[in-house]
C-alpha positions in Angstrom: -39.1 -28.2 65.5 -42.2 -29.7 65.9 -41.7 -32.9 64.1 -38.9 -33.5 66.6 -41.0 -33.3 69.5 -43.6 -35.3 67.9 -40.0 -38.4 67.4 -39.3 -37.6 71.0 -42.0 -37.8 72.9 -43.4 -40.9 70.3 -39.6 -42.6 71.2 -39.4 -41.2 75.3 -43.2 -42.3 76.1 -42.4 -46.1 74.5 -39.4 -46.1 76.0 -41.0 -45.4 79.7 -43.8 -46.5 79.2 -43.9 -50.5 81.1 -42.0 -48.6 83.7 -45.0 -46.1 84.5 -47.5 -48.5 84.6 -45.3 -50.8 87.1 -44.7 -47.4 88.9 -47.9 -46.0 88.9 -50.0 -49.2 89.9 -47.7 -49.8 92.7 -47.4 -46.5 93.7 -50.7 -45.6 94.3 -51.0 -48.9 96.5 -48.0 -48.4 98.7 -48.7 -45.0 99.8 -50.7 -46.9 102.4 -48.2 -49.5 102.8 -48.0 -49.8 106.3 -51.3 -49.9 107.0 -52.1 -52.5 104.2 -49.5 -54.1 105.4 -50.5 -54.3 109.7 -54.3 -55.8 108.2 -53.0 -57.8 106.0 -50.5 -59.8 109.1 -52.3 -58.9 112.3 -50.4 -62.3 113.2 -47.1 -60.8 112.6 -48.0 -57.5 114.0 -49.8 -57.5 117.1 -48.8 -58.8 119.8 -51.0 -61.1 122.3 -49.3 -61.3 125.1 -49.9 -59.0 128.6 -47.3 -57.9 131.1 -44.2 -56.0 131.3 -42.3 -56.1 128.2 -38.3 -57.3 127.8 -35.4 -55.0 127.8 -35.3 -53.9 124.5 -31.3 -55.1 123.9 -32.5 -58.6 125.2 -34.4 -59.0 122.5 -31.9 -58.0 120.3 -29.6 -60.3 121.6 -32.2 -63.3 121.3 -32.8 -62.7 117.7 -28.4 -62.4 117.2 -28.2 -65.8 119.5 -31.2 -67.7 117.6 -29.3 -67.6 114.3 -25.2 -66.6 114.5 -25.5 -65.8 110.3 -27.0 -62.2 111.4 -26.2 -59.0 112.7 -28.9 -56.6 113.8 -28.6 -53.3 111.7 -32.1 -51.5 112.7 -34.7 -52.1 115.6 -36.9 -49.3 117.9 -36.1 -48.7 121.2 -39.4 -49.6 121.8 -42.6 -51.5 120.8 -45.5 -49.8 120.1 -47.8 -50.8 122.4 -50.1 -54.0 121.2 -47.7 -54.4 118.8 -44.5 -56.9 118.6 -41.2 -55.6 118.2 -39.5 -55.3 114.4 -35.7 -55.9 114.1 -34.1 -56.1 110.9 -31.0 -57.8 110.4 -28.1 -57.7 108.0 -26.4 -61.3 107.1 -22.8 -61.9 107.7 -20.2 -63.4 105.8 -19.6 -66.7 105.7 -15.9 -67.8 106.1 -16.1 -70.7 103.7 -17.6 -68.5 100.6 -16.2 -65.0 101.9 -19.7 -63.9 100.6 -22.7 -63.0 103.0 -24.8 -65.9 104.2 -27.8 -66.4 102.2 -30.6 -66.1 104.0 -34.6 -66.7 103.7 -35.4 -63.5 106.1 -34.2 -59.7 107.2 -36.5 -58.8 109.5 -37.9 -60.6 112.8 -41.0 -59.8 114.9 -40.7 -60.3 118.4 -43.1 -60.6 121.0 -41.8 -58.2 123.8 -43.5 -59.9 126.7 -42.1 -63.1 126.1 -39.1 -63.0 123.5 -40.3 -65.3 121.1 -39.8 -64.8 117.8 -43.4 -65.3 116.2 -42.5 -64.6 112.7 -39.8 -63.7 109.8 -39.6 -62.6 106.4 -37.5 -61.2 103.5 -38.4 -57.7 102.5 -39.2 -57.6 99.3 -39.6 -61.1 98.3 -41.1 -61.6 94.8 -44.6 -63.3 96.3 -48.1 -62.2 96.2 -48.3 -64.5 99.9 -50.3 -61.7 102.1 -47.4 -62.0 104.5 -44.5 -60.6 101.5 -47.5 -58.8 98.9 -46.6 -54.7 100.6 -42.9 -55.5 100.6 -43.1 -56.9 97.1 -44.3 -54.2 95.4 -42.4 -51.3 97.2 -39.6 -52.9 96.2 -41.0 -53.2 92.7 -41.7 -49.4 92.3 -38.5 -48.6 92.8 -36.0 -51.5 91.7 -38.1 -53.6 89.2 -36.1 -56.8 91.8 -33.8 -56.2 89.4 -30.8 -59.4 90.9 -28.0 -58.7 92.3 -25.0 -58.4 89.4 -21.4 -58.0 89.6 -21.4 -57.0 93.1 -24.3 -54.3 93.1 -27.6 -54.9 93.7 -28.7 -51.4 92.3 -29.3 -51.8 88.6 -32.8 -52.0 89.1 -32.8 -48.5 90.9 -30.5 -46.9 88.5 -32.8 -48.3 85.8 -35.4 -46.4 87.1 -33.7 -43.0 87.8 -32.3 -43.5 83.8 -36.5 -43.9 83.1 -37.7 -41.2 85.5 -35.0 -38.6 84.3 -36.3 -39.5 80.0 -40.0 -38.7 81.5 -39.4 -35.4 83.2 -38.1 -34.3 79.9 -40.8 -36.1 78.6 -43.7 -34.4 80.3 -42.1 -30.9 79.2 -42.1 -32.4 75.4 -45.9 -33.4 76.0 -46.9 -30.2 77.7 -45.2 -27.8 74.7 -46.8 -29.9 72.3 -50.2 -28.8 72.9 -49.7 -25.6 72.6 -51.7 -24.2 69.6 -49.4 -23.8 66.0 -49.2 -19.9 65.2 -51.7 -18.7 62.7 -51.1 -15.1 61.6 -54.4 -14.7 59.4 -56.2 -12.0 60.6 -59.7 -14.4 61.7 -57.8 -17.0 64.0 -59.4 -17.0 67.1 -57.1 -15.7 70.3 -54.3 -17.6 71.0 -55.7 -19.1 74.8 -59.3 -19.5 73.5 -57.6 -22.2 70.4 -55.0 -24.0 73.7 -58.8 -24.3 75.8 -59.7 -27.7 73.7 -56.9 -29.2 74.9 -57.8 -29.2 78.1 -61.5 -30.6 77.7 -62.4 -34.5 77.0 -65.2 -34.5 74.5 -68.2 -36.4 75.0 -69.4 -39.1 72.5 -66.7 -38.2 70.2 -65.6 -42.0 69.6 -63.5 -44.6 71.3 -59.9 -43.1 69.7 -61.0 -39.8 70.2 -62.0 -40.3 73.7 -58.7 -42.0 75.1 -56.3 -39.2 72.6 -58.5 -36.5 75.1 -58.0 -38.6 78.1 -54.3 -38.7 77.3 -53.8 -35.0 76.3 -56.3 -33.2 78.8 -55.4 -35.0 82.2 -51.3 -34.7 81.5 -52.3 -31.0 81.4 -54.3 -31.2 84.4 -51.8 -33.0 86.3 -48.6 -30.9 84.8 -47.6 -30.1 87.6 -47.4 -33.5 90.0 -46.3 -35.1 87.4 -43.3 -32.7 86.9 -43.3 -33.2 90.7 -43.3 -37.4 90.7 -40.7 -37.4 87.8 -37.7 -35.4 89.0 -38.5 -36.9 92.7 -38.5 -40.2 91.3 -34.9 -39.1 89.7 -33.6 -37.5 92.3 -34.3 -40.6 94.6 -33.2 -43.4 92.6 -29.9 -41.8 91.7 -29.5 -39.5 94.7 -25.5 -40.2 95.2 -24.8 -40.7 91.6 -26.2 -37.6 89.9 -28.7 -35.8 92.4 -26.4 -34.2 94.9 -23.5 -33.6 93.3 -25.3 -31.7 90.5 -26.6 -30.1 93.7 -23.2 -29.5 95.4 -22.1 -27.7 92.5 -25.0 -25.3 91.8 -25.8 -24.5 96.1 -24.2 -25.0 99.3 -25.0 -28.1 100.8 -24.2 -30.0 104.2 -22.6 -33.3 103.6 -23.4 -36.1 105.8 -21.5 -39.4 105.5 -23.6 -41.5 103.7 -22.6 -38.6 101.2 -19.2 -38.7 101.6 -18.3 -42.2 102.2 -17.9 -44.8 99.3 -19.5 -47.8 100.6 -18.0 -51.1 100.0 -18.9 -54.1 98.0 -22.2 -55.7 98.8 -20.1 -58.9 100.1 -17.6 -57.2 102.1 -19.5 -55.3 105.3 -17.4 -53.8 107.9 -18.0 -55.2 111.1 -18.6 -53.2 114.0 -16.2 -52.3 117.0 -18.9 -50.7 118.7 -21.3 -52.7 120.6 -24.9 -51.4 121.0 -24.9 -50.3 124.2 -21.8 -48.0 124.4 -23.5 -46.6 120.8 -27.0 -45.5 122.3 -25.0 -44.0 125.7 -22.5 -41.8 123.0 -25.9 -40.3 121.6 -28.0 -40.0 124.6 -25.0 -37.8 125.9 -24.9 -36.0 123.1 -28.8 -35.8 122.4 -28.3 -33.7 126.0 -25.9 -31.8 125.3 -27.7 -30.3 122.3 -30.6 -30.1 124.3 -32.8 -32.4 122.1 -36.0 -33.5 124.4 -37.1 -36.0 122.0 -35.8 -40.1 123.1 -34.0 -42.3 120.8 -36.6 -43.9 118.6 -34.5 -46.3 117.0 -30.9 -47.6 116.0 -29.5 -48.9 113.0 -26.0 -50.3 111.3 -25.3 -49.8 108.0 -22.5 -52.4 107.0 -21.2 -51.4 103.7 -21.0 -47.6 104.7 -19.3 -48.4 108.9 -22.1 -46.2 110.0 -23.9 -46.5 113.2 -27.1 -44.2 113.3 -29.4 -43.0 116.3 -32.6 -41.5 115.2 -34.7 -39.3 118.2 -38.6 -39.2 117.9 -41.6 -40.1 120.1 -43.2 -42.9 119.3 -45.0 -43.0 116.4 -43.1 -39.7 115.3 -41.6 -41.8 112.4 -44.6 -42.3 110.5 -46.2 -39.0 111.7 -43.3 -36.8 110.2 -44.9 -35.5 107.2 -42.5 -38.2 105.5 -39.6 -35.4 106.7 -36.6 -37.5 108.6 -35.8 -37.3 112.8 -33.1 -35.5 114.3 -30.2 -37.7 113.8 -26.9 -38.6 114.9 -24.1 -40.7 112.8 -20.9 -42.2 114.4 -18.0 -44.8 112.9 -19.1 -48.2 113.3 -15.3 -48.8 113.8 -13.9 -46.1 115.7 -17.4 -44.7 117.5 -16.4 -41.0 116.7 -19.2 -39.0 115.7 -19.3 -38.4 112.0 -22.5 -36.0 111.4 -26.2 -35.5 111.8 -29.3 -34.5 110.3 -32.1 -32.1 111.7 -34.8 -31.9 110.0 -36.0 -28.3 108.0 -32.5 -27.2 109.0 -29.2 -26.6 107.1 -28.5 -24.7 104.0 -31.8 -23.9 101.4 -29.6 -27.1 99.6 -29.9 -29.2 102.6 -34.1 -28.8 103.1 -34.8 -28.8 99.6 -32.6 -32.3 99.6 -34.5 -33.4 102.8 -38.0 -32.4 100.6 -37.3 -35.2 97.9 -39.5 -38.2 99.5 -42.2 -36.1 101.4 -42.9 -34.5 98.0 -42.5 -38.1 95.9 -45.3 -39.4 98.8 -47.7 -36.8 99.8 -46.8 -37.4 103.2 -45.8 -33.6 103.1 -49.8 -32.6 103.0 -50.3 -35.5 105.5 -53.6 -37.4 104.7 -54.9 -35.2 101.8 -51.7 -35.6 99.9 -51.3 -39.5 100.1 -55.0 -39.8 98.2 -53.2 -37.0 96.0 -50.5 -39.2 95.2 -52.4 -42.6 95.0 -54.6 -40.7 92.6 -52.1 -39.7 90.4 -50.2 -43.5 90.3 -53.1 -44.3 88.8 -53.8 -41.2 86.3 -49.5 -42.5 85.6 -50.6 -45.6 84.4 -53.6 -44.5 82.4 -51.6 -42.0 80.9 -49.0 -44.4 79.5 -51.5 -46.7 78.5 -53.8 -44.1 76.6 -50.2 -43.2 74.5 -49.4 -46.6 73.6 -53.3 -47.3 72.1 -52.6 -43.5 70.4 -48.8 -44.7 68.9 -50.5 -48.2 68.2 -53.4 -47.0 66.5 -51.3 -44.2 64.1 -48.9 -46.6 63.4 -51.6 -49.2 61.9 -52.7 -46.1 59.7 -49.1 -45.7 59.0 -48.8 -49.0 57.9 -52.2 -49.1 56.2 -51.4 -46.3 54.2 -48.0 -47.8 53.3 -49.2 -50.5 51.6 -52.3 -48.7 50.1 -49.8 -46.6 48.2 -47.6 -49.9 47.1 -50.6 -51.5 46.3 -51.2 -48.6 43.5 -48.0 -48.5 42.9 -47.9 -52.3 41.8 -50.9 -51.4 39.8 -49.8 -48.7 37.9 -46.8 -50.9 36.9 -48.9 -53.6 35.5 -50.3 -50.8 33.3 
């Protein structure tokens, strides 16, 4: 059994290994992405400008008029203060192609004083430019930037649930492998006392012997987060496709429509019947009638699913939430009914332990402590899959020294 393990986890840690140090690295930077990312663009940011700020559905409406390709599809209610307004826009389709404009930017900052538009981007663009570096790798932990292909822009994403599922079984694989062989003579040493030296790096032992420790004694140390990072990292990246409905079929879950919905094709968004306005009064009213105290923090339109969504917080509840979602409320982008909600820690054991995937994956569940917690370990992720490619590099060149050693002699003993 053994020498199966030793195949799996050899094949497994190869296998995942480019996509652990990618993940890893850029994990442990973007658990402080919006922070790195406010210092890095104060200019995009903060706004400079003093006096009563706009309506906040007139500067919607600027950002729709300045450029007809766009739809807005999330933006707060309303700007921190200091700070310009973010609205994020999806592009339409373009009659001549019958595929969604191209555009060079999703998301607009607007000064909410004056309602100029001081600055645009794409999320995510591949470009270490200060102004695209955060995006760029968020999207790169997750997606790889994978390009859009046959109508989906989510190979990259299932790529990296298919690589995040091979290392949860893979950390099990390392774990049970060092565990200490039986021994049944009567002098081996207790079974715990001969598992302890896997747990210890030794000191001036030599270079291979050093990383092999560094490998083996921090996976153990870590076992548990990084059981923790895998199946989150699984469960996110392929959350509709295997996630929950292996968990629909094993517990009671609440389905909400992003659930239940198939969402179209990436060039074929459903455009909305409901105007903005007539959306945020439908979930005030009903914000009231449940007696939710909190406002609505922000809106958003997701084209491909028809779904219109009103999130309730205070401000700066969003990124205070222990990485937990806001009370929510969904309605038809094309008939305005309401079509679910979310609340968070509420629902069926299912439903919280679903709601539980990203505040585990970022930390933000143990608030301040358990971001350093997670940027530690992005970076004990990446030394780990390093250390095992030097470990399978280095046995394979005794391998292969040994290979030819032995037809060496053998050539030898045949010239005899």
């Amino acid at each position: 059994m053994r020498p199966l393990l030793v195949l799996l986890h050899r094949w497994f840690g190869l296998f995942i290994a480019a996509f652990l140090i990618i993940a890893g690295l850029t994990g442990a930077i973007i658990s402080w992405d919006h922070e790195l990312d406010e210092w890095l663009n104060p200019h995009l940011f903060e706004s400079q400008s003093v006096g009563e700020p706009m309506p906040i559905m007139e500067l919607v409406a600027r950002v729709e008029a300045a450029d007809p390709r766009v739809r807005a599809s999330f933006f707060p209610l309303q700007a921190e203060p200091g700070h310009n307004l973010e609205i994020w826009v999806d592009a339409k389709v373009n009659p001549d192609t019958g595929r969604r404009y191209e555009l060079d930017y999703d998301h607009a900052f607007v000064d909410p004083v004056t309602g100029e538009i001081v600055g645009k981007r794409l999320w995510g663009q591949i470009s270490l430019h200060p102004e695209h570096l955060m995006s760029f790798l968020y999207k790169l932990h997750f997606s790889l930037h994978l390009p859009e292909w046959n109508g989906t822009n989510r190979w990259g994403i299932w790529l990296m649930g298919i690589a995040a599922l091979v290392w949860l079984f893979d950390t099990v694989i390392a774990m049970v492998l060092t565990l200490p062989r039986k021994r049944r003579t009567a002098s081996s040493k207790p079974w715990l006392q001969r598992w302890k030296p896997a747990w210890k790096v030794r000191r001036g032992a030599g270079a291979y012997k050093l990383n092999f420790d560094l490998h083996r004694a921090v996976g153990l140390w870590v076992f548990g987060l990084l059981l923790m990072l895998a199946f989150t990292s699984f469960s996110l990246n392929l959350y509709r496709e295997v996630f929950y409905p292996i968990m629909s079929t094993v517990s009671e879950t609440t389905p909400g429509p992003f659930e239940t919905r198939t969402p179209t094709a990436l060039h074929e968004p459903v455009e909305p019947q409901l105007g903005w306005p007539e959306l945020l009064a439908k979930a005030r009213s009903e914000a009231e009638a449940r007696g939710w105290a909190e406002p609505i923090g922000d809106g958003f339109y997701s084209d491909n699913f028809a779904v219109y969504g009103a999130r309730f917080y205070y401000p700066g509840e969003d990124h205070d939430s222990g990485g937990m979602k806001v009370k929510s409320l969904y309605y038809d982008g094309v008939s305005g009914e309401l079509i679910g909600d979310e609340v968070p820690w509420s629902g069926t054991a299912a439903d919280v332990f679903n709601q539980l995937q990203f505040p585990l994956h970022s930390g933000r569940i143990a608030g301040l402590p358990g971001r350093i917690i997670i940027s530690l370990m992005g970076i004990a992720v990446a030394m780990l899959s390093f250390t095992g490619i030097v470990i399978w590099w280095k046995k394979r060149k005794a391998r292969v020294a040994t290979k030819l050693k032995r037809f060496h002699n053998h050539l030898l003993s045949s010239s005899h």
